[in-house]
Each structure stands twice: as C-alpha cells, then as structure tokens.
C-alpha positions, 0 to 999 in steps of 0.5 A: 540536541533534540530533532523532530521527524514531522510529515504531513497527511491528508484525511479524508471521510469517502474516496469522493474527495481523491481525484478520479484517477485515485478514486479508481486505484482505491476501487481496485485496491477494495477489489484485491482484497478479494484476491487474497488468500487469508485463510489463517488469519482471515485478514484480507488485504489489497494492494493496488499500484497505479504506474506512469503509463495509466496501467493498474496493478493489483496485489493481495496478502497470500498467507502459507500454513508455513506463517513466514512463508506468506507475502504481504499485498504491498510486495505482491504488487510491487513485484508485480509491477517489476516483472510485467512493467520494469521501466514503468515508474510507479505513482501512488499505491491504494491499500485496503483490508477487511477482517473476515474474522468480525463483523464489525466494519472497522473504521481503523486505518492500517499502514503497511508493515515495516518489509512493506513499507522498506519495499515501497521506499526501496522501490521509491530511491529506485525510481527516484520519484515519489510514490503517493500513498492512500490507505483506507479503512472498510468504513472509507475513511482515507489516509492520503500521503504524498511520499511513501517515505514520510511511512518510515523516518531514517529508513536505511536505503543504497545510499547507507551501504 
C-alpha cells in the first residue's frame, strides 16, 4: 500500500504580502539575527515567536567552541517563552538567517533542523494549537506554514509513549 505525506505552503516574494502583525514578527526575527552568537560558523540565525497576548519574543543560535553545546535560535525562543510567559499559547514563529561567511545574498530558504522542528511540534501538542510558521531568505522571499507540524511528517509525540 502505498500513502503519500502532502501539506500545503505559501510562497511569497517580500513580507509586504504577510499580514501587518506577521510583517512585525519577520522584522524581529531579522533583528535576532543580530543577537547571535556565530563565531565558528559565522551563521547567524534569528527566531522571533509571536504569543496570544501580542507579545514577541526573540531567539538567536548561540554557538560554544564545544559544537554540541550550542542551541539553535528556535529553542532559544522557545524556552524563552516558556519561563517568561508558560500559560501564553504561541501563534506563528519567523525564522531567518544571514551567513557572515559570504558575501552572497542567499535567496535559499532554510528550515529548522530536526530538534527544532520536534521542539516546535512538542510545543504545538502542548498547547494543543497550531503554530503558523514563516521562513525567510536574506533575499526576503518567504515560506508561510499554517502548522509547524506539516515541517516533520510521523513526527513522535506524547501520544507514541
């Protein structure tokens, strides 16, 4: 028996197509990025979480000379939110990165690693709501989600244990 895993996406060419609130969570998801702390990699990522209550919250990559002690924007954000705000529920997430290590203005658009993306659908089940995502390239084309789940297919969750 053969299945198929299919989800939907939106692609955008400039945040001028997001709605206002989304256009803000991208801008301060560009700003992370200059919060990061990339020194090996020179890769600079930013992580921007909008919650219920309007509030934003920001993350960035944090690397360590010890390369498995560093923790990706996403789950900077994340926990974040968690210990400020535990009872907010979180709407959408705006990622974004630039890469010190060119010059090129990459038009790529990049996805949250596995932990992330398992952190995001953890953090969905919890609340037990969507989470809208937005991923964007430093060219500004955009990636819109409308469940960070569609980012990991079979994911394990709670109910698997």
């Amino acid at each position: 028996m053969e299945k198929q895993i299919l989800f939907k996406y939106l692609l955008f060419d400039h945040e001028q197509q997001l709605d206002e609130s989304l256009q803000k969570l991208l801008f301060a998801s560009r700003e992370a990025t200059k919060l990061s702390y990339a020194p090996y990699s020179r890769f600079h990522v930013g992580a921007a979480l909008l919650l219920e209550n309007g509030e934003i919250v920001k993350g960035s990559n944090q690397e360590n000379a010890s390369f498995p002690a560093g923790i990706c924007a996403e789950r900077v954000a994340l926990s974040t939110a968690s210990s400020l705000f535990p009872s907010e529920k979180i709407v959408a997430i705006a990622i974004s990165y630039t890469n010190a290590a060119t010059d090129i203005v990459a038009e790529n658009i990049l996805s949250p690693c596995g932990i992330c993306r398992q952190s995001l659908v953890e953090a969905s089940h919890r609340q037990i709501s969507n989470i809208k995502v937005i991923l964007s390239s430093p060219a500004g084309q955009i990636i819109y989600l409308d469940d960070a789940s569609s980012l990991l297919p079979l994911a394990f969750t709670s109910n698997d244990l």
